[in-house]
C-alpha positions as CSV (number, residue, x, y, z in Angstrom):
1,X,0.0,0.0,0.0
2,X,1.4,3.7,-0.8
3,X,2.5,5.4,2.2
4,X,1.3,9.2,1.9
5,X,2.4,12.3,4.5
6,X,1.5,16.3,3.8
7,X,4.1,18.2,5.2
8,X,3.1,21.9,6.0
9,X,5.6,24.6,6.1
10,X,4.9,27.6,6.7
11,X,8.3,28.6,6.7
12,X,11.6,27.3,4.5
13,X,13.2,24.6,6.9
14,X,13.3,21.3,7.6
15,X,14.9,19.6,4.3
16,X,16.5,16.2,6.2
17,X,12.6,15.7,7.7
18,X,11.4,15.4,3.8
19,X,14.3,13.6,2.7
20,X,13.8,11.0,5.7
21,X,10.5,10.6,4.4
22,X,11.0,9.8,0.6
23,X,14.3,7.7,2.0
24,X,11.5,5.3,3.8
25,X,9.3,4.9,0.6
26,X,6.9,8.1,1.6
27,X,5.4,10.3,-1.0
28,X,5.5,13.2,0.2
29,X,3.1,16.2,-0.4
30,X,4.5,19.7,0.9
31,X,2.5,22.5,1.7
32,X,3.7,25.8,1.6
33,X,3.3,29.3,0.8
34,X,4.0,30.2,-3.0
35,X,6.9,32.9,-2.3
36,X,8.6,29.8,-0.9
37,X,8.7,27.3,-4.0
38,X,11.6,29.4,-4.9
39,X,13.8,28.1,-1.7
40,X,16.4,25.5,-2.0
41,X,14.0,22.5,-1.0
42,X,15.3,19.1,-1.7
43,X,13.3,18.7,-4.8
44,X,14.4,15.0,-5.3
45,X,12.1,14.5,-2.2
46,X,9.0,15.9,-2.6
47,X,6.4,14.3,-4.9
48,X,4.3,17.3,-5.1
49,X,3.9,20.8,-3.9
50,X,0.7,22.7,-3.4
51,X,0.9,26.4,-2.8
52,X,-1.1,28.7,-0.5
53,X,-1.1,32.3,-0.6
54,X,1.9,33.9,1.1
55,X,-0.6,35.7,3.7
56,X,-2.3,32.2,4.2
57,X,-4.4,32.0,7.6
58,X,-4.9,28.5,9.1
59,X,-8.0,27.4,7.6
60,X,-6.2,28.1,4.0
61,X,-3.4,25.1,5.1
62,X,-6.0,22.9,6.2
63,X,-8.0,23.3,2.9
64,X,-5.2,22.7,0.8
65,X,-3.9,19.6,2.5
66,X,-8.1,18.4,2.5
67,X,-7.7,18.8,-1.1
68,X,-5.1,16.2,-1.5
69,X,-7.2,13.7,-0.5
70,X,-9.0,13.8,-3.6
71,X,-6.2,12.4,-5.4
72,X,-5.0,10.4,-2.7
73,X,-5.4,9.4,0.6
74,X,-3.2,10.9,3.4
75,X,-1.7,8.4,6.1
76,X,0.1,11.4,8.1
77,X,0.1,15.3,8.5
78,X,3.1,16.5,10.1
79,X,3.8,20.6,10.6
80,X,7.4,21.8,10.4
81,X,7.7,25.2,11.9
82,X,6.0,27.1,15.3
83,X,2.6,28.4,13.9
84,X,2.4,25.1,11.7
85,X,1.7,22.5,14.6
86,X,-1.6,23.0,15.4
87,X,-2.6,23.5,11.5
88,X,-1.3,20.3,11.4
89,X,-3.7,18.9,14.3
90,X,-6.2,21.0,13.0
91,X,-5.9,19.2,9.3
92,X,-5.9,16.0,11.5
93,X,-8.9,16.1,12.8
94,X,-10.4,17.3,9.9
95,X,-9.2,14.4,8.0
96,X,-9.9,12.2,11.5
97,X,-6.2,11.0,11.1
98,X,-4.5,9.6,14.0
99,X,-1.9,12.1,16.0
100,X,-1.9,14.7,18.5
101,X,-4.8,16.8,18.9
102,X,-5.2,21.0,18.9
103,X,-6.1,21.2,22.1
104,X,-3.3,18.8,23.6
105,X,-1.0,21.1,21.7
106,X,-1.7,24.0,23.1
107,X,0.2,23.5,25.9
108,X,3.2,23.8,23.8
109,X,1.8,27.1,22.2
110,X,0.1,29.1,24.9
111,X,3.2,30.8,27.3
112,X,0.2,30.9,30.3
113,X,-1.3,27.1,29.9
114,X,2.3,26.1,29.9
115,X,3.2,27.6,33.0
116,X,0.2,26.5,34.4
117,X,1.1,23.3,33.8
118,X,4.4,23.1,35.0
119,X,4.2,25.3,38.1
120,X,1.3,22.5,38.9
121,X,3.9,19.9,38.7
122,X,6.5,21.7,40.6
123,X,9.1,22.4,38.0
124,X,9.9,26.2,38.5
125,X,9.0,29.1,36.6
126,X,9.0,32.7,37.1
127,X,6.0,34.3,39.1
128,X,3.5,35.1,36.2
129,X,0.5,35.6,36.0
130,X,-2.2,36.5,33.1
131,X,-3.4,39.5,32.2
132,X,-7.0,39.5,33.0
133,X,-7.9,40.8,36.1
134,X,-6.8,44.7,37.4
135,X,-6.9,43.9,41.1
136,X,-5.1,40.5,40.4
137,X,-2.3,42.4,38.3
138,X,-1.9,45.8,40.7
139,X,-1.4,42.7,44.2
140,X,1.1,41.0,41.5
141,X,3.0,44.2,41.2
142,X,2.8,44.9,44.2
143,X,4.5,41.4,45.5
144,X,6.4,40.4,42.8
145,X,10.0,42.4,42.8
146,X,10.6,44.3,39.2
147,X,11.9,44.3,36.9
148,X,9.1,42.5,35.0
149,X,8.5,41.2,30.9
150,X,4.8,41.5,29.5
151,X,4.8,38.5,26.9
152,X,3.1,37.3,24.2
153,X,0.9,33.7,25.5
154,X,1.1,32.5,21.6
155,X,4.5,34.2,19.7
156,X,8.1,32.2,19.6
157,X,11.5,33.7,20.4
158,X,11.5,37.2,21.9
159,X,9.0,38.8,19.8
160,X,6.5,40.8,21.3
161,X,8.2,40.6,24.3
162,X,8.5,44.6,26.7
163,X,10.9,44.9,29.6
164,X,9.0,46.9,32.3
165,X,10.9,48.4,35.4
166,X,7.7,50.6,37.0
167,X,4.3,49.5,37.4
168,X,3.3,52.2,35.7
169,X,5.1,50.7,32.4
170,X,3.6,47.8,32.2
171,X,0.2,49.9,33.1
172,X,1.3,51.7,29.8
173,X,1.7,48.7,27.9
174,X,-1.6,47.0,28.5
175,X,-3.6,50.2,28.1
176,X,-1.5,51.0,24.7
177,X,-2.8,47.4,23.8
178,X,-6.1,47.4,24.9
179,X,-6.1,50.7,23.0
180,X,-5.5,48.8,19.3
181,X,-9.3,47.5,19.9
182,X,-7.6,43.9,18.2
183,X,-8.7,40.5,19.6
184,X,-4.9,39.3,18.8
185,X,-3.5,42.6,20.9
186,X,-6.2,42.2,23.8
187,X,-4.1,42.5,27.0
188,X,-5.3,38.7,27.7
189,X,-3.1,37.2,25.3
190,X,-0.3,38.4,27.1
191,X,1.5,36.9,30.5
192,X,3.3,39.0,33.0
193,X,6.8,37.2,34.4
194,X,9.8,38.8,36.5
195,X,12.7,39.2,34.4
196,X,15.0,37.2,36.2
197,X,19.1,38.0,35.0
198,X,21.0,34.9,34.2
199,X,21.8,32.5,31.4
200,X,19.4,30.8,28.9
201,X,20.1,27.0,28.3
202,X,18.4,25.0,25.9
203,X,17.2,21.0,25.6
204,X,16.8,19.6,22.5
205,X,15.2,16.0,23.1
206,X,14.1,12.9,21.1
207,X,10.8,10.9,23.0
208,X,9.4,7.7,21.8
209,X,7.1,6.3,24.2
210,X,7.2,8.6,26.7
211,X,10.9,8.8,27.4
212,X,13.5,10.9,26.6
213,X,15.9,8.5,24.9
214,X,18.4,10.9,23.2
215,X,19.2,14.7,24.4
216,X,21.3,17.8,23.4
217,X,21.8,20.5,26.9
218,X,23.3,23.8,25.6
219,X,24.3,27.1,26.4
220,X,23.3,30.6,24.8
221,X,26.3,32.8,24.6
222,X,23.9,35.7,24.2
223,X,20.4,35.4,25.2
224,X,17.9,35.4,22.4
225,X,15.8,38.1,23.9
226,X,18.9,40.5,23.9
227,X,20.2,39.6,20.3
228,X,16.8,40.5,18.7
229,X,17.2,43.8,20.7
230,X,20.4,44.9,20.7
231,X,22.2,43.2,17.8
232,X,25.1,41.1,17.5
233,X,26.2,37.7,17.1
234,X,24.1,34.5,18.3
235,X,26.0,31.7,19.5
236,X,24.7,28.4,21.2
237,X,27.2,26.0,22.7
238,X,26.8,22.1,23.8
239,X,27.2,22.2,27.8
240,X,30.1,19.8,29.2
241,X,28.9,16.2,29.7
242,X,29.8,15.9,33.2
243,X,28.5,19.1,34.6
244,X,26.0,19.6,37.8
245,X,24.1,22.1,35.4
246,X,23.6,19.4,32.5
247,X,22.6,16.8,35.2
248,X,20.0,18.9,36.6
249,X,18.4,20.4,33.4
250,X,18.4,16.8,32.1
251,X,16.2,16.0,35.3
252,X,13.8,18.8,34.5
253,X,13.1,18.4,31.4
254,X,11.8,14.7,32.0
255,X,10.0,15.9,34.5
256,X,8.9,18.3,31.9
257,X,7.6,16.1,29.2
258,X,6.6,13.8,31.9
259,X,4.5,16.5,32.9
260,X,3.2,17.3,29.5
261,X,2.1,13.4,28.8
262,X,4.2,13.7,25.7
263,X,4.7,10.7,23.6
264,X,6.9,10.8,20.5
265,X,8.3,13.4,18.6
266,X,11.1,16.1,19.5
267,X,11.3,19.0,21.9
268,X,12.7,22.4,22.4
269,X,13.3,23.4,25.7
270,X,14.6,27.0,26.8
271,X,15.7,27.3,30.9
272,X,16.9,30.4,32.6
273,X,19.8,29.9,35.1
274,X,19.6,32.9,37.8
275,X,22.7,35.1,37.9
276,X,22.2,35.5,41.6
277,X,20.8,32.1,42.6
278,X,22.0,30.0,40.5
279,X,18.5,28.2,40.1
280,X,16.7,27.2,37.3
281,X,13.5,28.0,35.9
282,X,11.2,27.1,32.7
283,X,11.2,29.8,30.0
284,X,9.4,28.2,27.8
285,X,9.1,24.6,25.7
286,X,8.0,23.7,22.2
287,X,7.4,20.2,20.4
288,X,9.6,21.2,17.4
289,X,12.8,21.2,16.3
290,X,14.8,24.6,17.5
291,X,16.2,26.9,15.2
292,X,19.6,28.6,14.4
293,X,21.1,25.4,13.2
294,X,20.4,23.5,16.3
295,X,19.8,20.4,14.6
296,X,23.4,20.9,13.1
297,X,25.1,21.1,16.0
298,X,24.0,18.6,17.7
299,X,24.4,16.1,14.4
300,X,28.0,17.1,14.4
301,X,28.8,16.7,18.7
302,X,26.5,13.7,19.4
303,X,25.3,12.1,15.9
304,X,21.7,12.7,15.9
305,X,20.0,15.0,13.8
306,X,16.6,16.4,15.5
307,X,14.8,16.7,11.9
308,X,15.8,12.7,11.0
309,X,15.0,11.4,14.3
310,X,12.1,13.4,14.3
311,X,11.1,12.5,10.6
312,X,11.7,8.6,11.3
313,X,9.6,8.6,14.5
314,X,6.7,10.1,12.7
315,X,6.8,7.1,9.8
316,X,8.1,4.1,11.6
317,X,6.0,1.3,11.9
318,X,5.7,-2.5,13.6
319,X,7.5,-3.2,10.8
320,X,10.2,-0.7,10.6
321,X,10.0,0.4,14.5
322,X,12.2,3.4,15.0
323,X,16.1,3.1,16.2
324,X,18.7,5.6,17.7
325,X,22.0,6.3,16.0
326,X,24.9,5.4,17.7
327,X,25.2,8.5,20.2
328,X,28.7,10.4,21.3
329,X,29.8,12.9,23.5
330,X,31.8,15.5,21.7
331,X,31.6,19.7,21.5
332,X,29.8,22.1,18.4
333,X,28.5,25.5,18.6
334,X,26.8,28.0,16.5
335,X,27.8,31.1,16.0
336,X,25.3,33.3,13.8
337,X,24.5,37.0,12.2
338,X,23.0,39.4,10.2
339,X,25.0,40.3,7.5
340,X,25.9,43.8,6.2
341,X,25.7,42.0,2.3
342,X,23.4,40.1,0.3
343,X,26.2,37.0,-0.1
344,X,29.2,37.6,2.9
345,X,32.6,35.9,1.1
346,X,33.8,33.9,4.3
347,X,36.1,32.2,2.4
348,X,38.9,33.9,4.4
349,X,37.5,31.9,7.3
350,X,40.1,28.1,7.1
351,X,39.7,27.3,11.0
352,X,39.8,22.9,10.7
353,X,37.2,23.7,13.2
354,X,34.6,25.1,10.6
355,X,32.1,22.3,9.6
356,X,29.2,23.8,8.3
357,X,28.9,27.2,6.9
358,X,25.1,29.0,6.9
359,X,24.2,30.0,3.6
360,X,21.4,32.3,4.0
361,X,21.0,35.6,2.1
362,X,21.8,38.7,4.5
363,X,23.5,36.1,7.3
364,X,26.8,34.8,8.0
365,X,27.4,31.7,9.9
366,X,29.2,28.4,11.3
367,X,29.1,25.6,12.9
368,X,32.4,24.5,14.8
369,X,32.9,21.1,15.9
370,X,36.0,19.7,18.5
371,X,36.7,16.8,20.5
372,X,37.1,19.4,23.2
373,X,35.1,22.0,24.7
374,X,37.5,24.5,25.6
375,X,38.6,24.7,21.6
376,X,34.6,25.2,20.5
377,X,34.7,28.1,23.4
378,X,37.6,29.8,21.7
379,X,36.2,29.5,18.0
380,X,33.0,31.1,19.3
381,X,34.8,34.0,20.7
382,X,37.0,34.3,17.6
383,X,34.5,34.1,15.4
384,X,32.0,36.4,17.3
385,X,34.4,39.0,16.8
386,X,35.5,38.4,13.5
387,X,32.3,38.1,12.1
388,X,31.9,41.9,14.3
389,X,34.6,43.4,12.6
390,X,33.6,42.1,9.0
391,X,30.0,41.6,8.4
392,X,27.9,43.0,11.9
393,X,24.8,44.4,10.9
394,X,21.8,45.3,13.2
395,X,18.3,45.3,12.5
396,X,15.1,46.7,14.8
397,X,13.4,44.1,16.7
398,X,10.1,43.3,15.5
399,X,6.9,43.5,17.6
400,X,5.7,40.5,16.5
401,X,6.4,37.3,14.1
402,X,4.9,37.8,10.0
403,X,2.8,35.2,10.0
């Protein structure tokens, strides 16, 4: 019998997940918007392509993947980016395919259920609470020490996101919110959270069954939240095997998932690290792969590849159950930037240590990969201001993510 997945993307990633597919005998359909068929997609792949328009809303994704079914039937409905998972579940139920639903999902989507969630099961999170009630918010201000961040419940990364250091900011914000009269701007989509100073790490995990059988713990070098604000060079490093800080963020995020009832798939993890305390606390946790080359880094320090594993645990079967790659324990980072050119000429860059270099238009990138930790934290800080001095180029933070 044909074996037939739709594959929405809303966004150009996610190339190893289709080629996975098509290795294993799929054919694959891939939805996506029509500005993207000009991306570098792995062609060979994909079957067929359908197109929806480049300011597609949800129902548009879900009518073009229904649509397939004329022609064939669909056996799975996977979604590749953020905003795509739940169009996925919602094309799901539609089609009454098997797979996780909307409203399980959600949990991964809404900032405010998720925190719910987890404070419930006692894994730490900043004090938050949700922006409905005035007398609820002014007590919260009033208890919980500033600075604070008003957040978005339902964007990714930092957009969206206001530092506040006075109640009367974050007074401001709401009102200026509440002022655009926009369901999607209403103050109760947002969450209120101290800003607690430290560290981000990140978890990157494979789960089949319930467990977390393979996982990447890394470091930012520079927070998300203050690249997207103030410019400069992203780096993400892999956190030394045998530290107290891997051990324990390991812990949490099982306790995480386990949490969560998740079953199979990947995850995304983000975990703040207090500068003062030194304790750890949720930031946030998606059932995706992560971006800014993630996946890459963690294929070149521990041989798994989040989009493959991923891909594979979506089409395996009693016949062809999933298996893990050999694993091992070695060092990669990222470092990654906007670029001051359309195509940056980094062929001046030779370091052995260079493994992968981002071609994006407008970015400059690599991946460094080392037997040893210390050598990946000296490319990182080479490259960082290298890439500086040659290609640095800033751009304003956006409110929120183009959908």
């Amino acid at each position: 019998m044909d074996k037939n997945i739709v594959i929405i993307a809303s966004d150009f990633k996610g190339g190893e997940f289709i080629e996975e597919c098509h290795y294993a005998g799929w054919h694959v359909t891939l939805v996506t918007r029509k500005k993207l068929l000009d991306e570098a997609w792995p062609w060979t792949a994909i079957n067929d392509a359908k197109t929806v328009p480049d300011d597609a809303q949800t129902g548009d994704y879900v009518r073009a993947a229904t649509n397939v079914v004329g022609e064939r039937p669909i056996h799975k409905v996977v979604g590749l980016d953020e905003f795509d998972v739940i169009t996925a579940a919602l094309t799901r139920e539609h089609l009454q395919l098997p797979g996780m639903t909307s409203s399980y999902l959600r949990r991964f989507r809404d900032k405010l259920t998720m925190r719910n969630l987890a404070a419930s099961a006692g894994i730490p999170c900043p004090e938050f609470i949700g922006a409905f009630n005035a007398a609820e918010i002014a007590n919260y201000l009033e208890t919980v020490p500033a600075p604070w961040v008003v957040k978005p419940r339902h964007e990714v990364s930092a957009f969206g996101i206001r530092k506040c250091h006075t109640a009367d900011e974050v007074w401001a914000v709401l009102n200026e919110l509440d002022s655009r009269n926009t369901w999607r701007d209403h103050p109760s989509q947002f969450l209120i959270e101290r800003f607690i100073e430290g560290n981000v790490f990140h978890v990157d995990a494979v789960v089949n069954g319930g467990k977390v059988i393979a996982a990447g713990v890394s470091q930012y070098g520079t927070t998300p939240f203050n690249v997207s604000h103030h410019g400069g060079v992203f780096t993400s490093f892999i956190t030394p095997y045998r530290s107290s800080e891997r051990k324990e963020l390991e812990t949490m995020n099982r306790a995480l998932l386990m949490a969560f009832e998740y079953e199979r798939g990947v995850t995304h993890g983000e975990f703040l690290q207090s500068k003062e305390t030194g304790e750890f606390f949720l930031l946030e946790v998606a059932c995706r792969v992560g971006g800014a080359y993630i996946a890459n880094v963690l294929e070149n320090a521990c041989n798994f590849n989040l989009w493959r594993e991923w891909a594979k645990l979506e089409i395996a079967t009693r016949e062809n159950p999933y298996n893990l790659p050999k694993l091992r324990k070695e060092f990669a980072g990222v470092a990654l930037a906007l670029a001051n050119t359309e195509e940056p000429d980094t062929s001046h860059y030779t370091d052995d240590e260079i493994v992968y270099r981002i071609k994006k238009p407008r970015h400059v990138g690599f991946i460094v990969h080392s037997p040893k930790s210390k050598r990946v934290d000296e490319m990182l800080k080479s490259l960082t201001e290298r890439i500086t001095h040659d290609f640095l180029e800033v751009a304003p933070v956006k409110e929120r993510h183009d959908d």
